[in-house]
SESEMI-990783 format. One record per residue (C-alpha): residue number from 1; chain; y, z, x. Coordinates in nm, 4 decimals, always signed. Each point is the difference from the previous one (the first is absolute). Layout:
<sites>
num NUM, cadena A, north Y, up Z, east X
...
</sites>
This chain:
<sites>
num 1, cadena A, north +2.3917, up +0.0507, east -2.5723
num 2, cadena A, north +0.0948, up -0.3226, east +0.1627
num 3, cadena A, north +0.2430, up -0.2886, east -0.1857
num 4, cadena A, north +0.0811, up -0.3611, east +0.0197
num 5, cadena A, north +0.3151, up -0.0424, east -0.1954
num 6, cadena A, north +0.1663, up -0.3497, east -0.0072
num 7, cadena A, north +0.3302, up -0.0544, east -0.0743
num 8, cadena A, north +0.2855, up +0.2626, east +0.1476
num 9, cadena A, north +0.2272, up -0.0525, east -0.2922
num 10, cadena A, north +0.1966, up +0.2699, east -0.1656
num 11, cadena A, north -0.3740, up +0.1099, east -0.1966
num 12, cadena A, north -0.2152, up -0.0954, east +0.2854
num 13, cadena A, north +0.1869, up +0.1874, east +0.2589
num 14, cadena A, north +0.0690, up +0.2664, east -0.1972
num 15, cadena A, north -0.3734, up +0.0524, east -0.0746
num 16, cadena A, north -0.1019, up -0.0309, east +0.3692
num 17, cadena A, north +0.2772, up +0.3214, east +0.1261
num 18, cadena A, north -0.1231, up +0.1891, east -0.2726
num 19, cadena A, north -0.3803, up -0.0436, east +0.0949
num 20, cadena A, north +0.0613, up +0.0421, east +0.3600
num 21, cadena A, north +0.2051, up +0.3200, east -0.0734
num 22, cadena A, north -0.2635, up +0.1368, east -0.2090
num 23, cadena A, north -0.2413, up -0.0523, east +0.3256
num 24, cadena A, north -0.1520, up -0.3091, east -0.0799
num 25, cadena A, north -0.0834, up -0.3259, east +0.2904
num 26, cadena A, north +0.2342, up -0.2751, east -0.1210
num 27, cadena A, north +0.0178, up -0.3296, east +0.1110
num 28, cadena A, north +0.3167, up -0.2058, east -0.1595
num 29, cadena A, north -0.0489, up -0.3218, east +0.0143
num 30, cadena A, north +0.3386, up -0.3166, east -0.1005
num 31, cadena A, north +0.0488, up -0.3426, east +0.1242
num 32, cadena A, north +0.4030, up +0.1156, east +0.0265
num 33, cadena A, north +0.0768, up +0.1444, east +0.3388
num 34, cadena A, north +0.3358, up +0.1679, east -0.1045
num 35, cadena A, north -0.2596, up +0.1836, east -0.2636
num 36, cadena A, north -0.1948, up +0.1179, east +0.2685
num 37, cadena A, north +0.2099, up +0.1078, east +0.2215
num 38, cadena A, north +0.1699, up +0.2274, east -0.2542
num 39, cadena A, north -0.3272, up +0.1799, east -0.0483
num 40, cadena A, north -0.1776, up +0.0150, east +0.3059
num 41, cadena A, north +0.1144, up +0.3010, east +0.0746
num 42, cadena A, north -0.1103, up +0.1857, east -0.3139
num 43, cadena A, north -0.3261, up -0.0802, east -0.0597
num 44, cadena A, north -0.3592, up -0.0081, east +0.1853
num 45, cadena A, north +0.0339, up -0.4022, east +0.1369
num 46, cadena A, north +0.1992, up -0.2781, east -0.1369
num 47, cadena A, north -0.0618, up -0.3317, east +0.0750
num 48, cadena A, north +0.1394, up -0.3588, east -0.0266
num 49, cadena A, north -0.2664, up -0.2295, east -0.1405
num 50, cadena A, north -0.0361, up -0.2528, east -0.2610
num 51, cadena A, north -0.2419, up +0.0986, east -0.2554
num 52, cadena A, north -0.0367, up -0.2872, east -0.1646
num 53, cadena A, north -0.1458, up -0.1374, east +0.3066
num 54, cadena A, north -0.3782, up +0.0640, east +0.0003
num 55, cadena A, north -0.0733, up +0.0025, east +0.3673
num 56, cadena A, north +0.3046, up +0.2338, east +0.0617
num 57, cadena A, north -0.1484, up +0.2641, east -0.2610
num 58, cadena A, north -0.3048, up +0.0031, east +0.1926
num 59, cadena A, north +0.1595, up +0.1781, east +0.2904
num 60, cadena A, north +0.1148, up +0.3122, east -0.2386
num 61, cadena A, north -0.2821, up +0.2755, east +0.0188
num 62, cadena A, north -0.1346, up -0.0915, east -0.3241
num 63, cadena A, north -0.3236, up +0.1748, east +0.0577
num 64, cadena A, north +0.1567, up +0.2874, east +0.0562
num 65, cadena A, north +0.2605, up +0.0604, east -0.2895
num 66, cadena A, north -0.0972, up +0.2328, east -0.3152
num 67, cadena A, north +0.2820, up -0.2652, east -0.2043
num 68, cadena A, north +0.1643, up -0.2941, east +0.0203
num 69, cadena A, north +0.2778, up -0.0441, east -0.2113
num 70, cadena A, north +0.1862, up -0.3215, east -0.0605
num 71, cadena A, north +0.3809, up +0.1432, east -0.1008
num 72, cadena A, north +0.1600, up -0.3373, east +0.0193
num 73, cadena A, north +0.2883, up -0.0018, east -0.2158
num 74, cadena A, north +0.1937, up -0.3254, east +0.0199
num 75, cadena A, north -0.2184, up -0.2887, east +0.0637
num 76, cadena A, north -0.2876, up -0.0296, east -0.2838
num 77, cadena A, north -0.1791, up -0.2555, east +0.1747
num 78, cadena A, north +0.0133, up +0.1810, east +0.2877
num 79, cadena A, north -0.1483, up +0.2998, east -0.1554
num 80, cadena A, north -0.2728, up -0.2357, east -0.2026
num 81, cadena A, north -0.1070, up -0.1100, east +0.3749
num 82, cadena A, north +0.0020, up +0.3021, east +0.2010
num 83, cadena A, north -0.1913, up +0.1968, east -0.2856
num 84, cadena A, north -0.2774, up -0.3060, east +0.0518
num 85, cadena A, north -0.0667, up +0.0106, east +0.3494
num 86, cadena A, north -0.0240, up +0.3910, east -0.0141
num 87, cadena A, north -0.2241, up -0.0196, east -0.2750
num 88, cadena A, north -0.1893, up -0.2798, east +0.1514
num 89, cadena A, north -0.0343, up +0.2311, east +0.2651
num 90, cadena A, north -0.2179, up +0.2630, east -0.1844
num 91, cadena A, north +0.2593, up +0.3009, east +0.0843
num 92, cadena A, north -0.1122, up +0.3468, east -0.1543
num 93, cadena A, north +0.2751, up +0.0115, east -0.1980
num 94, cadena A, north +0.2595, up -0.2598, east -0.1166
num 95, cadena A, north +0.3531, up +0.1375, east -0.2196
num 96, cadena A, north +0.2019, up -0.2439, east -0.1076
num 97, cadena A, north +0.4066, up +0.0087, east -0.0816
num 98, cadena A, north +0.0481, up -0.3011, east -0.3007
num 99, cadena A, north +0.3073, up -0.1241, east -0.0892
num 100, cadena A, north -0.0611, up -0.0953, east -0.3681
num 101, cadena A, north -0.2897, up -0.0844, east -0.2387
num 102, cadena A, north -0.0261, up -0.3387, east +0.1099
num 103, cadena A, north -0.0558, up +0.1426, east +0.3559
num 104, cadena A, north -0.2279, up +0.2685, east -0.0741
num 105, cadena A, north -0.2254, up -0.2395, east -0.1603
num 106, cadena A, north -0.0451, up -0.1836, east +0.2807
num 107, cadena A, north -0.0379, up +0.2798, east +0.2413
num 108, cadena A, north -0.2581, up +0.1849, east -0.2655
num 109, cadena A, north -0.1957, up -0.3249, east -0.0155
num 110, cadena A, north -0.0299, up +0.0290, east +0.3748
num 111, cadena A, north -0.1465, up +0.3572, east -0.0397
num 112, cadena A, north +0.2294, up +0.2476, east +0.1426
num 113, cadena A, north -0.1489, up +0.3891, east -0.0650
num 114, cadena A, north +0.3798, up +0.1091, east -0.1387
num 115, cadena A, north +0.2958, up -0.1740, east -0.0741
num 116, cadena A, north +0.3460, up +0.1765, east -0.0165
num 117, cadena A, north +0.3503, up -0.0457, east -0.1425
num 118, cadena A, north +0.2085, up +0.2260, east +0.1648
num 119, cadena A, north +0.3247, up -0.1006, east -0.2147
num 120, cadena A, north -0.1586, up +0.0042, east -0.3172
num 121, cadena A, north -0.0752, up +0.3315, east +0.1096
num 122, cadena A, north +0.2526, up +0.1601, east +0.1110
num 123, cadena A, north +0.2124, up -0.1406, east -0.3085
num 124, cadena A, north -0.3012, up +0.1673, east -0.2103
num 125, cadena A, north +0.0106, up +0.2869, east +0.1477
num 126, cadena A, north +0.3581, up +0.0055, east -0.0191
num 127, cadena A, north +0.0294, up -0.1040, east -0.3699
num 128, cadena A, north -0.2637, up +0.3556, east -0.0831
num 129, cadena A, north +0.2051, up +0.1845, east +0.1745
num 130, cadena A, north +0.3485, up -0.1011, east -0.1596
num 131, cadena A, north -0.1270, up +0.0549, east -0.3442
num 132, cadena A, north -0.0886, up +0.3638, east +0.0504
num 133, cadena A, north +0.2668, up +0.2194, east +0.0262
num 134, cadena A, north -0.0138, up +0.2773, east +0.3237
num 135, cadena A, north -0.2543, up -0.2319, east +0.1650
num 136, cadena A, north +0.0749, up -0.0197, east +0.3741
num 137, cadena A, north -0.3057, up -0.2397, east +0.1111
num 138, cadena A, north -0.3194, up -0.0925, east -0.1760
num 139, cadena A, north -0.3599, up -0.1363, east +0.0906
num 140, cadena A, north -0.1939, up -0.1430, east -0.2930
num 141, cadena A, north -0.3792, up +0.1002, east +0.0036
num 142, cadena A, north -0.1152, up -0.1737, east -0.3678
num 143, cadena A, north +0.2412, up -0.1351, east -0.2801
num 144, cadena A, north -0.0616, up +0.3879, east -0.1192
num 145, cadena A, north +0.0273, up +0.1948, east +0.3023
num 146, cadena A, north +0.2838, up +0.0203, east +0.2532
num 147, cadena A, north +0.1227, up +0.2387, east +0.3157
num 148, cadena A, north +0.3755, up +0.0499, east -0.0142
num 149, cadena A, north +0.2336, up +0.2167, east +0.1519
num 150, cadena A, north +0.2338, up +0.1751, east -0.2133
num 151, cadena A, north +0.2446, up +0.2396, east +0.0786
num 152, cadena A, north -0.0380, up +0.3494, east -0.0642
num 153, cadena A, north +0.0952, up +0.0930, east -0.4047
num 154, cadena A, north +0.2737, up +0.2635, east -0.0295
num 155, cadena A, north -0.2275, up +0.2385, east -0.2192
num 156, cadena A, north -0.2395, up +0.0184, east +0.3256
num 157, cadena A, north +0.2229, up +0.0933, east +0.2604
num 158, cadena A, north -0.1183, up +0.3497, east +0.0894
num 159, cadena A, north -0.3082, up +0.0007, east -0.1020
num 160, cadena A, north -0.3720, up +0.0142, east +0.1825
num 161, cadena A, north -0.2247, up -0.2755, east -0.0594
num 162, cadena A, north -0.2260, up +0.2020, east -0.2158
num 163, cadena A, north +0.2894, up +0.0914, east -0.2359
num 164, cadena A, north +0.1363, up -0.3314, east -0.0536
num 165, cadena A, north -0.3782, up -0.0662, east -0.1703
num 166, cadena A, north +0.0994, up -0.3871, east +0.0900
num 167, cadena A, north -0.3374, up -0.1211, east -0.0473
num 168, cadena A, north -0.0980, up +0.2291, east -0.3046
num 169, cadena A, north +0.3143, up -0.1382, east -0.1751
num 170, cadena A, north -0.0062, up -0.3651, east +0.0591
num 171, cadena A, north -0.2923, up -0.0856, east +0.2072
num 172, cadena A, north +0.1198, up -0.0791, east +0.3021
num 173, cadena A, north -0.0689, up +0.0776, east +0.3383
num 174, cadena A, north +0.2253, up +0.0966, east +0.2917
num 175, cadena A, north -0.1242, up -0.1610, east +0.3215
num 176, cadena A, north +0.2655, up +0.1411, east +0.2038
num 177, cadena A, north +0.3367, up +0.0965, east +0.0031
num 178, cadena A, north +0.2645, up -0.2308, east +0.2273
num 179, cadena A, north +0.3408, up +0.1272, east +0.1367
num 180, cadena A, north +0.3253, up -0.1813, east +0.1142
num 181, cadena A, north +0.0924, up +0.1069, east +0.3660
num 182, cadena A, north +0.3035, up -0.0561, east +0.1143
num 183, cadena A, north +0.0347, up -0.2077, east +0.3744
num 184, cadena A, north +0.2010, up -0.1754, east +0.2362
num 185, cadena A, north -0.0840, up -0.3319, east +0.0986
num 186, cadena A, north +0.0768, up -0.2321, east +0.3114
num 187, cadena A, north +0.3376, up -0.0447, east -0.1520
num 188, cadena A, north +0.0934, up +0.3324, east -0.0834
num 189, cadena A, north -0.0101, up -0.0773, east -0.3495
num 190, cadena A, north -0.1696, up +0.2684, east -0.2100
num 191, cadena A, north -0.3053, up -0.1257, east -0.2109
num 192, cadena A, north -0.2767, up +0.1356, east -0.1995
num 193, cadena A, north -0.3771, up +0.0233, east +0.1020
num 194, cadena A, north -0.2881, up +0.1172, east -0.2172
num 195, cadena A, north -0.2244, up +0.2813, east +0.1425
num 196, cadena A, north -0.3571, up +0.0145, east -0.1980
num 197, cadena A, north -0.0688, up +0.3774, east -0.0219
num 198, cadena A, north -0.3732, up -0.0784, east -0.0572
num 199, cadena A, north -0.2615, up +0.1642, east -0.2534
num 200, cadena A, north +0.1647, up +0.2445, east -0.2289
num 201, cadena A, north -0.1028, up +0.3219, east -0.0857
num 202, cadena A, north +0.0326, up +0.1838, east -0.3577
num 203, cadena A, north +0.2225, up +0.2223, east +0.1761
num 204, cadena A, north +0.2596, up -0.2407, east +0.1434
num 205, cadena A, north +0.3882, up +0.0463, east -0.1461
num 206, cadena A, north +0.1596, up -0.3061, east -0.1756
num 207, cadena A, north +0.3222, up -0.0265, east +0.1721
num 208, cadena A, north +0.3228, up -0.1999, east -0.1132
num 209, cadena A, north -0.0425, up -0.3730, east +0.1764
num 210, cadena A, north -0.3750, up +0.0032, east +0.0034
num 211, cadena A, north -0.1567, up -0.3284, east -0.0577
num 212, cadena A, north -0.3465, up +0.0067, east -0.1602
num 213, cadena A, north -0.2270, up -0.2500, east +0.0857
num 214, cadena A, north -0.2446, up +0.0002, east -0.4070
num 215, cadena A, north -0.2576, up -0.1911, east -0.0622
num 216, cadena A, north -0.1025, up -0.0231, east -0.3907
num 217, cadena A, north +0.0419, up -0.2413, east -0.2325
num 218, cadena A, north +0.3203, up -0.2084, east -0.1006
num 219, cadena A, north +0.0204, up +0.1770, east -0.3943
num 220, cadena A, north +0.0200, up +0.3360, east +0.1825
num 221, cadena A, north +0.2098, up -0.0251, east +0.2756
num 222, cadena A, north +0.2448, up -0.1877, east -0.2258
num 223, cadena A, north +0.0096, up +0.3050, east -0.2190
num 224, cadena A, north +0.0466, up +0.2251, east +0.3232
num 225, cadena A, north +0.3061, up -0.2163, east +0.1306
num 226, cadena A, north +0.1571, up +0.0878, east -0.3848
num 227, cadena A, north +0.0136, up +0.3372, east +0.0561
num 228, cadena A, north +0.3494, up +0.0501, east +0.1657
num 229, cadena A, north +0.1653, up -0.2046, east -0.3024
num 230, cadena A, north -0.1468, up +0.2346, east -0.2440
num 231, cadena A, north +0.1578, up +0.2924, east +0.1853
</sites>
């Protein structure tokens, strides 16, 4: 797919590596040069252009991006603009960073298709995960459903799939199963990465330092995270 992001802040630019890593056309658009030139190198394009400026908008393939979205994160009226002349326009599909409610009002009464809050979210997301106990990372799918991953409950270690009876016991499903590899970075400093081992079989053996990656709902994996204080 092909983006328009604008703004390279710390959220914007952030967004725009990650998209281009994952194969994506990005085109990274601030009115900062220093910005730019920081990311030009790790994304699709990046370019210097005011995008509150209506006429200078009109040179960004427009036609030709899936999204457009407006990640401004410091200057509201900025943001209130550049959202307007995108939406003005008529780009497929318009995502909008706000601020606060104030802001989103405005933007929403311009008629943006999504509007995000990226720290509200990440302090959310945070919050769910700091209240359950054994919960390495979590992605909320309802206010009753959730995907966590947890690590691996002493009473498992050892056992197949099939034996731990996971999802007969407290309705939950294992995705996948994630492991901690040890590596060297640039620095020589060791680190941690996570390798996915992908679809798991009824066969596969629990091992000490697993990381489960459940989906079920909150009740339930609450009472699975319990289980090494009862033991």
């Amino acid at each position: 797919m092909k983006y328009i992001i604008v703004g390279m802040g710390n959220f914007g630019g952030y967004l725009s590596m990650r998209l281009t890593d994952m194969g994506h056309e990005v085109i990274g658009v601030d009115n900062n040069e220093a910005r730019i030139d920081l990311i030009k190198d790790k994304i699709t394009h990046a370019v210097t252009l005011n995008a509150t400026d209506q006429q200078a908008v009109q040179n960004l393939p427009i036609k030709d991006a899936d999204v457009v979205i407006v990640a401004i994160g410091e200057d509201v009226g900025a943001s209130i603009m550049c959202t307007a002349i995108f939406k003005q326009l008529s780009v497929k599909r318009l995502i909008a960073r706000a601020i606060n409610s104030l802001h989103e009002t405005v933007i929403r009464s311009i008629g943006v298709d999504e509007i995000i809050h990226p720290e509200e979210e990440t302090a959310d997301r945070l919050s769910k995960r700091l209240q359950m106990k054994g919960v390495l990372d979590s992605l909320e799918i309802s206010d009753e459903y959730n995907i966590v991953e947890v690590k691996l409950p002493k009473r498992y270690i050892g056992m197949q799939v099939s034996e731990a009876n996971i999802r007969k016991e407290f309705f939950l499903n294992i995705l996948t199963v994630i492991k901690l590899v040890d590596k060297v970075n640039m620095l020589g400093i060791k680190t941690q990465e996570k390798r996915v081992i992908g679809v798991i079989t009824p066969d596969y053996l629990l091992e000490e330092g697993d990381i489960l990656l459940l989906f079920g709902k909150i009740k339930n994996i609450r009472e699975f995270l319990n289980l090494d204080d009862e033991e």
